[in-house]
C-alpha positions as CSV (number, residue, x, y, z in Angstrom):
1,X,-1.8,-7.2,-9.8
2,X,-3.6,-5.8,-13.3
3,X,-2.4,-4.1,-16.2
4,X,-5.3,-3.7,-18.1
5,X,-4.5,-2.0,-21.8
6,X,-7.6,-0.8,-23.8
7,X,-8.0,1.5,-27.2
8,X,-6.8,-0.9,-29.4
9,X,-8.5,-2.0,-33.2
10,X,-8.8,-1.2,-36.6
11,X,-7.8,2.1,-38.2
12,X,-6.5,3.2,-41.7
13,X,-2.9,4.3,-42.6
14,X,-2.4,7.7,-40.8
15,X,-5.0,7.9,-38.8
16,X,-4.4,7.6,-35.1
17,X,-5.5,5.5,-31.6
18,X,-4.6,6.4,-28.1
19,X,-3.6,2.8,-25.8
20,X,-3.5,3.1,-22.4
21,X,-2.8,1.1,-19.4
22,X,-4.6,0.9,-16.0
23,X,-2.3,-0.4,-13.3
24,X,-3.3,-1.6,-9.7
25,X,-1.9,-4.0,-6.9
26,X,1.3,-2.8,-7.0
27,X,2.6,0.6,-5.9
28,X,2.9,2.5,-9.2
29,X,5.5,4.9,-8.3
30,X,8.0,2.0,-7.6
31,X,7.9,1.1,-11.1
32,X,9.0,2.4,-14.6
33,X,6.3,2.1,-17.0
34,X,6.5,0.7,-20.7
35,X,5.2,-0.2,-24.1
36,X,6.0,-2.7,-26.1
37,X,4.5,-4.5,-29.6
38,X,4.7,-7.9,-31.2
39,X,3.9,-8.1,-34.5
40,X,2.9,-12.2,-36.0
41,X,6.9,-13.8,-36.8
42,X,8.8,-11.0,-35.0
43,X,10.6,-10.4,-31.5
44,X,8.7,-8.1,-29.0
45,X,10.2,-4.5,-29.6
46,X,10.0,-1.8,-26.8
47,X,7.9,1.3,-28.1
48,X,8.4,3.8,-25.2
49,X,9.4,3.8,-21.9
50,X,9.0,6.6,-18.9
51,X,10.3,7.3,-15.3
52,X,7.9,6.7,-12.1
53,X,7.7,10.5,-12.3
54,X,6.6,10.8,-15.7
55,X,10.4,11.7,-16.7
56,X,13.1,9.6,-18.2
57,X,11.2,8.9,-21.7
58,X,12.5,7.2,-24.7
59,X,11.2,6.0,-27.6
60,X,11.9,3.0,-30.4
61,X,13.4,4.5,-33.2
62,X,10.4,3.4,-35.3
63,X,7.8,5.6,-33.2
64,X,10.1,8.5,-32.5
65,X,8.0,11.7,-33.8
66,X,5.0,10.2,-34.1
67,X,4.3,8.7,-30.8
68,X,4.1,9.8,-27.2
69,X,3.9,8.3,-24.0
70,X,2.4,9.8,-20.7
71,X,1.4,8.4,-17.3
72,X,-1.0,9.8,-14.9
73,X,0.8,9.5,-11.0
74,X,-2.7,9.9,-9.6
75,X,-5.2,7.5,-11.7
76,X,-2.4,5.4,-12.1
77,X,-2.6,4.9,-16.2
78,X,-0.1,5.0,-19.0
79,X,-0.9,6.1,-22.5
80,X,0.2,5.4,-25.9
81,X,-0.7,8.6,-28.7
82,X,-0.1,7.2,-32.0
83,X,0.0,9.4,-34.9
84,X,0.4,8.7,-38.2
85,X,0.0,4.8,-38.1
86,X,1.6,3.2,-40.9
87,X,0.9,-1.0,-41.6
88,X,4.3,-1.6,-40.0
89,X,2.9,-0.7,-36.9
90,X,0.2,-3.4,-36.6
91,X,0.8,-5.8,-33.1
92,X,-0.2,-6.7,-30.1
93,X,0.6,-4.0,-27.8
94,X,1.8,-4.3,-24.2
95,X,2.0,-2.7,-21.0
96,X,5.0,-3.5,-18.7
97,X,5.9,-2.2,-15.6
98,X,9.5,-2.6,-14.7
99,X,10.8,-2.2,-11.0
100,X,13.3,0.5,-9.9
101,X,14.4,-1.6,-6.9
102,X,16.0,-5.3,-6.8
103,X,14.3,-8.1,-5.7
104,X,10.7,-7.2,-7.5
105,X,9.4,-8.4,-9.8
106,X,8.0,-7.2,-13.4
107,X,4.7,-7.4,-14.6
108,X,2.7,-7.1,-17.9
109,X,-0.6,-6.9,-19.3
110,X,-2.6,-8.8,-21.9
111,X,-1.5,-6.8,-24.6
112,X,-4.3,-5.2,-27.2
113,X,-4.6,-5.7,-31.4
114,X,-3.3,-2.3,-33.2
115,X,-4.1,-3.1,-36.5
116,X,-3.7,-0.2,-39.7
117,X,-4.7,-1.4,-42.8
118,X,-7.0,0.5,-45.7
């Protein structure tokens, strides 16, 4: 099983990045797809979340407007738009798939550096 997340780095307040996530191993329509961040001394936050059908999608309230989430059924990839990256949004960002039935399990990636600063 891989989640590989790529499109991470270095950009300046309000600028943007795209993440996304390449999944494989697993059958991707069994699972709900999310992102989350961890920024240095804080708790893993969830970003964004969405349904094995690219429905059911929510959003931290810190990202709400200004990023969305997508998720390609036949390439099997999630992305992450950001817009209007602030500092406060610097982490390491991860993919995690979550299972809709019981008794699997959940898996995530490696996680990629988002970092805004001028």
């Amino acid at each position: 099983v891989h989640l590989v997340e790529s499109g991470g780095g270095l950009v300046q307040p309000g600028g943007s990045l795209r993440l996304s996530c390449a999944a494989s191993g697993f059958t991707f329509s069994n699972y709900r797809m999310t992102w989350y961040r961890q920024a240095p001394g804080k708790e893993r936050e969830l970003v964004a979340g969405i349904g094995s059908g690219g429905g059911s999608i929510n959003y931290g309230d810190s990202v709400k407007g200004r990023f969305t989430i997508s998720r390609d059924i036949v390439k099997h990839t999630v992305a992450l738009q950001m817009n209007s990256l602030n500092p406060q949004d610097t982490a390491v960002y991860y993919c995690h798939a979550v299972p809709l039935f019981w008794g699997q399990r959940d898996y995530w990636g490696q996680g990629t550096q988002v970092t805004v600063s001028s």
